[in-house]
N, C-alpha and C positions, 0 to 999 in steps of 0.2 A: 636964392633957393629955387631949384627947379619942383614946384609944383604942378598938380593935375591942371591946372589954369596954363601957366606958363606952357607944358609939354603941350597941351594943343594950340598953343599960339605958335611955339616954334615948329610942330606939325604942318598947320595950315602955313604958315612960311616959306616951310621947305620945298611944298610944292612949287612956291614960281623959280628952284633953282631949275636950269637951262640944263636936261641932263640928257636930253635926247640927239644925237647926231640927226643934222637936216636930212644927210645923206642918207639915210636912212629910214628915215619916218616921214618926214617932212613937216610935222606937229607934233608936239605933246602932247600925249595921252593920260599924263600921269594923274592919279589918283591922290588926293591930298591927304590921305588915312595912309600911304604907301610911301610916300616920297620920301621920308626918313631914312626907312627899310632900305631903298633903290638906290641912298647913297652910301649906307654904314658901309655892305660889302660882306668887314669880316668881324665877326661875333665870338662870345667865349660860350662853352658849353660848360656846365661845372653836376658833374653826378658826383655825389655825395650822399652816404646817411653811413648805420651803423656795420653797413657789409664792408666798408672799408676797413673793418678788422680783424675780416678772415682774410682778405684777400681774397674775396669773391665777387665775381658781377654782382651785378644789383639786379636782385628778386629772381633772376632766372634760376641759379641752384635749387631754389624751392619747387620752380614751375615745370621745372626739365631736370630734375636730379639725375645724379650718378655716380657709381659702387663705388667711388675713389673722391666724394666731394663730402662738403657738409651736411648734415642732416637738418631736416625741419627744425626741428627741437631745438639744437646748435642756434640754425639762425635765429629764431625767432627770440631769442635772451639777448642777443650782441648788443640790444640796446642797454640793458645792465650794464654795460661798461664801458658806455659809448660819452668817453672825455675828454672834446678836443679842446681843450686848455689853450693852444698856441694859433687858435682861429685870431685870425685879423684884417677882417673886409676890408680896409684900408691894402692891406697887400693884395688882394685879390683883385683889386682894382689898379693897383699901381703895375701889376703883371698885366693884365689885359690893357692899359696905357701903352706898356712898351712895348707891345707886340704889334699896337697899332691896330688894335679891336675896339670896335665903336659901342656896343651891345654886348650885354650878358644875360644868358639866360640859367638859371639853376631850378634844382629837382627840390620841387617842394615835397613831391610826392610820388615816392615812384612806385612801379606795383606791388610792391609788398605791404604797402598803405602804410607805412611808418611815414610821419608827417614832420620834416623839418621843421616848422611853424609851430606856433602855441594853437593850433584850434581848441573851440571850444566846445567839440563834438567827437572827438577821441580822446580816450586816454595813452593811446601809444603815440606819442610825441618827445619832440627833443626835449619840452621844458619837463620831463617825467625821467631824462637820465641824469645820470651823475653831472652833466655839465652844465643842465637845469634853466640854461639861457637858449630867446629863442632865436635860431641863426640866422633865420629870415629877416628878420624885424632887425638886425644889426646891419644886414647886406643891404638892404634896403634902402634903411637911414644914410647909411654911407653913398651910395648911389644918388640918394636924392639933393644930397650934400654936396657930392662933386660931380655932378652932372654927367653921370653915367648912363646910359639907358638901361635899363633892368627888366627882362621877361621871365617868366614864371613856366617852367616845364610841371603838370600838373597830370598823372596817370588815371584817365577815368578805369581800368580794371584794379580793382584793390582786393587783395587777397584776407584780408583781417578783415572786410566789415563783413558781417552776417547776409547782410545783402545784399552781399554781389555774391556770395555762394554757399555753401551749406560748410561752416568750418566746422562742424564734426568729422568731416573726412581732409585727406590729405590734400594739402595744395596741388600738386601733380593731377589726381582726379578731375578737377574743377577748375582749373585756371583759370579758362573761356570765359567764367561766368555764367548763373542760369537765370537769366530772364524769364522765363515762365514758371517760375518760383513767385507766391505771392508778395513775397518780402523784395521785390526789383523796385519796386515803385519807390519804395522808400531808401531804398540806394539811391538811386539819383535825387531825391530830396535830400539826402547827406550832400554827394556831388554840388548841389546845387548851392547849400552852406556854406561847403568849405570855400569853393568859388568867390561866392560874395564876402567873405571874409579874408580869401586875397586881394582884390578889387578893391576893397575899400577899406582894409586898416594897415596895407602894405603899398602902394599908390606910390608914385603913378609906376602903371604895369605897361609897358610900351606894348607885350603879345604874351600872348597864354599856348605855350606848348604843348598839345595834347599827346598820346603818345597810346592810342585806342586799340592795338593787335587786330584780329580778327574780330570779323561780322559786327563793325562800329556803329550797324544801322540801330543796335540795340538800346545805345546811350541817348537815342531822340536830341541825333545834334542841333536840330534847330532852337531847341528848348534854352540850349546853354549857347549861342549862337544870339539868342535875343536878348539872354541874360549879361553877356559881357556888353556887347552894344547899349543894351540900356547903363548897365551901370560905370561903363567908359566906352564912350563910342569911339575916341581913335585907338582903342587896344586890336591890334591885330592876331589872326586866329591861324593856326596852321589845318593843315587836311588830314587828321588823325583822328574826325569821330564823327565819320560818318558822313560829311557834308559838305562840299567843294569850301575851304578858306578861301584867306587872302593870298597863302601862300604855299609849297608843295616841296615835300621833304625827302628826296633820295637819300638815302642811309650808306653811308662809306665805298658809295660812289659816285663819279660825278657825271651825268650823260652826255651820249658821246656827238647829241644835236642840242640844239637851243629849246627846248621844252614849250609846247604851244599849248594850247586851251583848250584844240581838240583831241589830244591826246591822250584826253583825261589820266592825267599823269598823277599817281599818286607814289610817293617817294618812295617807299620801303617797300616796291613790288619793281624791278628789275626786269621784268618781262614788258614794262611799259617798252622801254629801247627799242623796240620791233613799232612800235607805231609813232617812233618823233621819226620828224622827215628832214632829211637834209637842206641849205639855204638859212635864207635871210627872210624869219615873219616879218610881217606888218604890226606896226605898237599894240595894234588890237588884239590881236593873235597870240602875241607873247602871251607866257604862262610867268606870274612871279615865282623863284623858285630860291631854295636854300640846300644844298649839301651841309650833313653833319658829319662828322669822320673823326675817329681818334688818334691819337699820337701814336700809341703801342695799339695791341690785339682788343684792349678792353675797356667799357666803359668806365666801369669803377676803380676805385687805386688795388694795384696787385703786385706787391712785391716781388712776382713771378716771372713776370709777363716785363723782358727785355729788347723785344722785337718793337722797338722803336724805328720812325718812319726819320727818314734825314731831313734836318733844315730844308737841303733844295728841294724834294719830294713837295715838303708843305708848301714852299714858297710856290713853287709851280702848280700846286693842286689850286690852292688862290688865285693864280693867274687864269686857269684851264676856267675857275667858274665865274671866273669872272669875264672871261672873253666871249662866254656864252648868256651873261646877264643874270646870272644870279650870285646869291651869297654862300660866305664859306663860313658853316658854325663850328670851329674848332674845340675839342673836349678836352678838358682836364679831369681828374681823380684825384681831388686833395688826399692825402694820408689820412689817417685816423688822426692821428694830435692836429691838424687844418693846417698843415702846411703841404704847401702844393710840390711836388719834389723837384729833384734839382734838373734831373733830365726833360723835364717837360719847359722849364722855366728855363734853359737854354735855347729851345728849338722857340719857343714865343719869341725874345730876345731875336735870335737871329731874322724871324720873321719881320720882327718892329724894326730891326737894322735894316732891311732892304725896303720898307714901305719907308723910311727914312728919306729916301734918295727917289726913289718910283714909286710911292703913292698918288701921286699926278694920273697916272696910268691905271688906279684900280679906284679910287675911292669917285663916288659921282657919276661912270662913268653905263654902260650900256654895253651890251655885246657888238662887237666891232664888225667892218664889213667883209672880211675876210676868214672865212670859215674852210677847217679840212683842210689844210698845209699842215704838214709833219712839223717842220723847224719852228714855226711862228707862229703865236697867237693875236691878236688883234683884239683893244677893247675902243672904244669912242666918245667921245665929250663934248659937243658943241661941234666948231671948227676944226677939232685934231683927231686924230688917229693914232694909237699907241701901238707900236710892232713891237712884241715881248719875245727875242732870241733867244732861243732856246740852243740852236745848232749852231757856232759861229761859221759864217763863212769863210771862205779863203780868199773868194772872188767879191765881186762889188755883190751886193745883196740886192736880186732881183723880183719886184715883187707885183703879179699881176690882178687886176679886178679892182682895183678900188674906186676907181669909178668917179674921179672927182679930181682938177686940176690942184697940184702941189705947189705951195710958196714957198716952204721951209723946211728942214729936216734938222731934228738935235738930237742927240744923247740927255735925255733924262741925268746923266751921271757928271754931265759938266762935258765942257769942249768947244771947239769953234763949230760954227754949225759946220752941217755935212753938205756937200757934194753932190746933185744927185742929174739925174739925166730924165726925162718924159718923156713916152712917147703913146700910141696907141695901142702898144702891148702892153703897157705898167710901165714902170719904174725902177731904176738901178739907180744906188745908193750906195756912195762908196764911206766903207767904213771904217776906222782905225784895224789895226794886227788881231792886236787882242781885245778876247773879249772884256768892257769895265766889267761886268758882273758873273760869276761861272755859275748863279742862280739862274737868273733871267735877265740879259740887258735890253733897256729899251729907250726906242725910237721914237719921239715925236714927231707928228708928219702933220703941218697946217695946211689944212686945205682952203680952197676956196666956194 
């Protein structure tokens, strides 16, 4: 049984894995509250509640309505018939296995403050619909059973409690939230219940997702910043409410430098890009970071919404953040009945097929020494260097900067080793015809 005892021993564990290229850093740096994080990679995202039976986003139709969407009223009943009968944590988790996703994290609460959980401080909750069971406390169970990692996406803006705005008027009006309202103070005293009531009757929570919109400095993050540490100090915190986390969350894109610390990068502002700087930081420097990005256009399930992203798209988005040292959170939208549909559960699969073969090259490893080549990304692990081909060459495959003498070269995909030449300009590497993978094939390259 992976309990709160156990997850911090294999935490502190984690850390003496060997995850930094010398070539690179020359020590580890790593953080023993991180070190899990810095080898998972790739995460499942899962939004869920009762807007999965309009086929609407979640909470935004309300916050940003339009002449052709649902109405307040609409949403706000969906939980009236909100019965997913064919939910089975056990699948949700056997999906994220074969996708080869080490972490899940799901929407306890997202802004429309409908509460997947049983709290015991709302009455708009799952165990109040027709399906009356609570879905947390099953995913949970199940996670702690098979040794999943399990984080907790948690919305400090909540459109239903009286305290975080004046619901006599229309959610559109008020979204923001009004903190100079008397009743603020006691919204975050809810916040701070509900909280302590993930923490500690849904355990162990590897990280708490916040997801804070605009002017987060309102939620007093350090408040809730002392409150997860106290009451699980390796739970890792993202940068969504106000307060630099452990970690920094670009939103369905991936950046196009290695993200540093003085960048103050915070993920879902896209004008950060103008201030990462090109190169190779120092351990110190690195910023820990996570991309989240969906399958199709949307977070929630939408029977509309067919603009699905290709297998290679994902498997290469995986690659791209990983060769820059961060994580890839991928989303699902289970359906209303909880089953997760069939086209998302194809592109996981094909993901889990190629980490099948080249997971060597993503999981463990650190942004690689080569940065800014079109054809090739580059991730690293101790001794090796992973080239992730993207453009097959025709010619022997010439690769400059790495900065470190070569003993070996293989195909990740099976083969006699490769061929390769050294000299003071880089390295040629001669390759078979074809490419083994039209994803991404890769290179193993042991240095010394």
């Amino acid at each position: 049984m992976w309990n709160r005892r156990n997850f911090l021993k294999s935490t502190l564990a984690a850390s003496s894995l060997p995850l930094l290229p010398k070539f690179a850093f020359g020590s580890s740096c790593e953080d023993d509250r991180t070190a899990w994080y810095r080898n998972a990679k790739f995460g499942m995202f899962i939004h869920w509640g009762p807007y999965s039976l309009a086929s609407v986003e979640a909470s935004w139709p309300i916050m940003r309505p339009t002449p052709d969407g649902i109405s307040e009223v609409d949403y706000r009943a969906l939980w009236k018939r909100f019965n997913p009968t064919k939910f089975d944590p056990d699948a949700f988790i056997d999906l994220a296995r074969s996708a080869g996703q080490e972490y899940m994290v799901f929407t306890t609460k997202h802004h429309d403050g409908f509460c997947m959980f049983d709290s015991s401080y709302t009455d708009y909750k799952i165990t109040n619909t027709p399906y009356g069971k609570d879905i947390v406390k099953q995913l949970a169970d199940s996670c702690d059973k098979r040794n999943m990692r399990l984080g907790f996406y948690y919305s400090p803006p909540d459109m239903h409690h009286p305290g975080f705005r004046d619901t006599a008027k229309l959610v559109r009006e008020n979204w923001n939230g009004e903190p100079d309202r008397p009743d603020w103070p006691l919204y975050l005293d809810y916040m701070q219940l509900q909280l302590s009531e993930l923490l500690t009757k849904y355990g162990p929570v590897v990280l708490i997702w916040f997801d804070g919109l605009y002017h987060q400095e309102k939620y007093n993050g350090r408040r809730f910043l002392r409150l997860i540490h106290d009451l699980e100090p390796a739970t890792l915190v993202n940068d969504r409410i106000g307060v630099p986390g452990d970690y920094v969350t670009p939103e369905q894109f991936i950046p196009k430098e290695i993200p540093t610390k003085a960048a103050h990068f915070f993920g879902w502002e896209q004008n950060v890009q103008k201030e990462l700087k090109p190169g190779i930081p120092r351990a110190e420097d690195f910023q820990l970071w996570e991309t989240c990005m969906t399958i199709n256009d949307t977070w929630a399930y939408n029977m509309h919404d067919h603009n699905y992203k290709s297998s290679q798209f994902l498997i290469r988005g995986l690659v791209e953040v990983a060769s820059r040292g961060g994580n890839f959170l991928l989303n699902v939208g289970p359906q209303p009945d909880g089953v997760i549909q069939p086209e998302f559960q194809e592109r996981l699969r094909a993901i889990g097929d190629w980490l099948a073969v080249n997971g060597e090259s993503i999981y463990g490893t650190t942004y690689g020494p080569i940065q800014g080549v079109s054809s090739i990304r580059t991730t690293a692990k101790r001794e090796t260097v992973y080239v992730h081909v993207f453009d097959w060459p025709s010619a022997p495959l010439a690769i400059q900067g790495l900065g470190a003498k070569v003993i070996s070269a293989r195909m990740l995909a099976g083969g006699p080793a490769l061929k390769f030449r050294q000299s003071e300009q880089g390295i040629e590497i001669d390759l078979p015809q074809q490419a083994p993978d039209p994803n991404a094939s890769v290179i193993a390259i042991r240095t010394l």
